[in-house]
N, C-alpha and C positions, 0 to 999 in steps of 0.2 A: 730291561722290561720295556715294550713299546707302551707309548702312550693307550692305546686301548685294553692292554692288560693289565695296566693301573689303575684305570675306568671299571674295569670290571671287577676290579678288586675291593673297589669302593663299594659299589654296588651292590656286594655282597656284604658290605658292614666295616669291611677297616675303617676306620677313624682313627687316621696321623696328618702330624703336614706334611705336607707334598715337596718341598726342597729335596733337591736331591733324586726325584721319583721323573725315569723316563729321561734321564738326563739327553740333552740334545734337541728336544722339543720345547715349545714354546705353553706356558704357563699365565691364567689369566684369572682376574677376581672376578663379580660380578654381583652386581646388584640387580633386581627385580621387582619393579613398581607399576600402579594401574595405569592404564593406559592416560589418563589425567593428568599423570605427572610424568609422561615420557618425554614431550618436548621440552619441558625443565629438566629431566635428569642430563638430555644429550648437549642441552646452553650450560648447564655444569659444568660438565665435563668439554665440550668448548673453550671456555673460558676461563678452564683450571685444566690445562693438557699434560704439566708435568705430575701430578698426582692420579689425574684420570685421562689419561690417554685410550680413547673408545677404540677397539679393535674389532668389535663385531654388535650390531644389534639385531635382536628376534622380529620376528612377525607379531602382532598382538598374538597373544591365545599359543603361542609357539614354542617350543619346548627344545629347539632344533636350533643350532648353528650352523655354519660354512664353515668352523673348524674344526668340525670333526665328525664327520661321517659316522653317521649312526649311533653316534652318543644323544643323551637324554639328560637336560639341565635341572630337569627332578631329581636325578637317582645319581649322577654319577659324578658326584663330586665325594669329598668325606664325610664333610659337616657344613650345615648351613644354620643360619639364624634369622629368626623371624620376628620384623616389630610391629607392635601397631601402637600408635601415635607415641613414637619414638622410643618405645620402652622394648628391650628385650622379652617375647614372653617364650620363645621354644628356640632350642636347638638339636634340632631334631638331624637323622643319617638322611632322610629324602622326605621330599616337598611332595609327594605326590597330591596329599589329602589337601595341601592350601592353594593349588594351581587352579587357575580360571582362565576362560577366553580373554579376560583383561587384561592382561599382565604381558608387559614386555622386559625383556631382560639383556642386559648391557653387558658386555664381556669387556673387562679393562685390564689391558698389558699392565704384568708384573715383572718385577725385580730378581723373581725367581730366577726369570727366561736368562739371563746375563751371568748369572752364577757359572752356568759351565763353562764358558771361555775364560774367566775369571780362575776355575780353577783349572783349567785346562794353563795358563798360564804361571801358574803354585802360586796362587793368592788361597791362604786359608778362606774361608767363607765356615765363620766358629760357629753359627749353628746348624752347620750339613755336619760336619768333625762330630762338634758333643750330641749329636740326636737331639736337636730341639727344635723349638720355633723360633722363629725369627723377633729380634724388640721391634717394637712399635710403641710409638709414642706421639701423643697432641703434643700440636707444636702454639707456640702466638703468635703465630703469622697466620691470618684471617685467609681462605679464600675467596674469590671475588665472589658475590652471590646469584644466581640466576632464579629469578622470583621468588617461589617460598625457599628454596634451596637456600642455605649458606649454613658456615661449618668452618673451623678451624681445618689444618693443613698437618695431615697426620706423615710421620717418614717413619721408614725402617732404619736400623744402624747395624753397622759390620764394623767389628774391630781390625782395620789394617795396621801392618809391623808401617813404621812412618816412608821407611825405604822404598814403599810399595803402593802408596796412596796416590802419584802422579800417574803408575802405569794402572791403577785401577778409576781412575779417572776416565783414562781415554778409551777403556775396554767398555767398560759402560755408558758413555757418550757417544759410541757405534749404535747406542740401540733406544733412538729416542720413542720408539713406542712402547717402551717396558722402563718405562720413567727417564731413561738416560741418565746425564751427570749426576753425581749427587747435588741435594740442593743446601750443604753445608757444611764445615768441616772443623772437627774440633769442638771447643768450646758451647756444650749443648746448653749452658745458660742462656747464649743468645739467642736459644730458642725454645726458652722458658722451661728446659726439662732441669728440674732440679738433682734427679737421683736415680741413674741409669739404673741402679740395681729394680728401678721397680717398674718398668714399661707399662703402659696402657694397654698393650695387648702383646700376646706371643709372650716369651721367657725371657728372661734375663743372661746374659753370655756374660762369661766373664775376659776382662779387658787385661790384654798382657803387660808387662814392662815395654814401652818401645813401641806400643801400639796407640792408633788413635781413632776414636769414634768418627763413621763417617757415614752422614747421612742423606738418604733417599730419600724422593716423596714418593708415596706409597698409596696403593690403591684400597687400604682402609677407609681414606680418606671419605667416601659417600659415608660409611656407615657412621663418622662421626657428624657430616652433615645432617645426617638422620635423627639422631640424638639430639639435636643442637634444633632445629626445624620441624619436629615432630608431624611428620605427613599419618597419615591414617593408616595406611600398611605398606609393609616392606618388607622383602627376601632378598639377604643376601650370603656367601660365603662366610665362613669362621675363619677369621685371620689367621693367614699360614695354611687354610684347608684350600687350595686350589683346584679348574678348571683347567686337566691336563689336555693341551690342543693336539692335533696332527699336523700342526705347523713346525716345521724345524727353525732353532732359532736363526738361524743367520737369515732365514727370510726378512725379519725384522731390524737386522745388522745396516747401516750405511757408510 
């Protein structure tokens, strides 16, 4: 499926997460704030580049990106979610009805994008295998904060076999604009997750004999800034629901 028939597909109402969808194209979250708070969202994401590494921003008022022709940041993602002063109140299939000429909207390289070489290499990647979403969990490691902005430091985690942790290391350290390395390995107390069965966001996977949790920073990360900083409103992606780009991944590769 090319990435603009996954777009389309949305469009018309699917609602799943995207791992796995258009494999070979590059995959991106994104958050959507008034124009007030756009030069804080981008010294955010500046100063926090492994969780929000910025890969594209709109025009005010702009619904359009440079990564992809002809797609529409209202309609054509799966799910999106919408706060105002920090609180969840819709998670609605398209924005149409809450877009304004205010609003600028951030595209931030995900973890998705690294999956295929990953499995292109036979590293399972357990929730493309079981049909799920990816874990996601706050972590206690603060990010730095840029004005109103600040937020804990949200990662994804992938069970790797142990054998396979150094080469999945360096496959995803090719691609520092989709978070790159993981930012920690093992022992998820040290970062304050108590009980992987129960993720902050996305599902739970289960963890084999021989495997070991290994975790990315992740482009959740604004929405729990959001949460944490309570701005007046905000549109962003449902975790695991991504912006499938017309970028191939290796663009992103180094």
């Amino acid at each position: 499926m090319s990435p603009a028939q996954a777009r389309s597909r949305f469009r018309a109402g699917a609602r799943v997460p995207t791992a796995g969808w258009a494999p070979g194209y590059a995959q991106a979250n994104m958050i959507i704030v008034p124009r007030e708070y756009a030069y804080e969202t981008l010294l955010f994401g500046q100063r926090n580049p492994k969780p929000c590494p910025i890969i594209d921003v709109t025009e005010p008022g702009s619904p359009y990106t440079a990564l992809a022709e002809g797609a529409d940041l209202r309609t054509d993602l799966p799910a999106y979610r919408v706060w105002r002063d920090g609180e969840l109140v819709d998670e609605p299939d398209e924005i149409t009805r809450y877009w304004s000429d205010d609003l600028v909207a951030f595209l931030i390289g995900c973890s998705f994008t690294f999956e295929t070489p990953m499995l292109a290499a036979g590293i399972e990647v357990r929730h493309i295998s079981a049909g799920s979403n990816v874990s996601m969990y706050s972590t206690n490691r603060p990010c730095r904060p840029a004005g109103r902005l600040r937020g804990p430091l949200v990662v994804s985690m992938r069970p790797i076999a142990a054998d396979r942790v150094a080469e999945a290391v360096r496959i995803s350290g090719r691609f520092p604009a989709v978070h790159g390395a993981p930012v920690h390995i093992g022992e998820p107390e040290a970062l304050g997750i108590t009980d992987l069965s129960k993720p902050d966001f996305g599902d739970p996977v289960e963890i084999r004999e021989g495997e070991v949790p290994v975790f990315w920073a992740c482009g959740v990360t604004p929405q729990a800034a959001i949460m944490t900083s309570r701005p007046p409103f905000a549109i962003t992606h449902a975790p695991g629901h991504m912006f499938i780009t017309d970028v191939p991944d290796h663009t992103y590769a180094v």
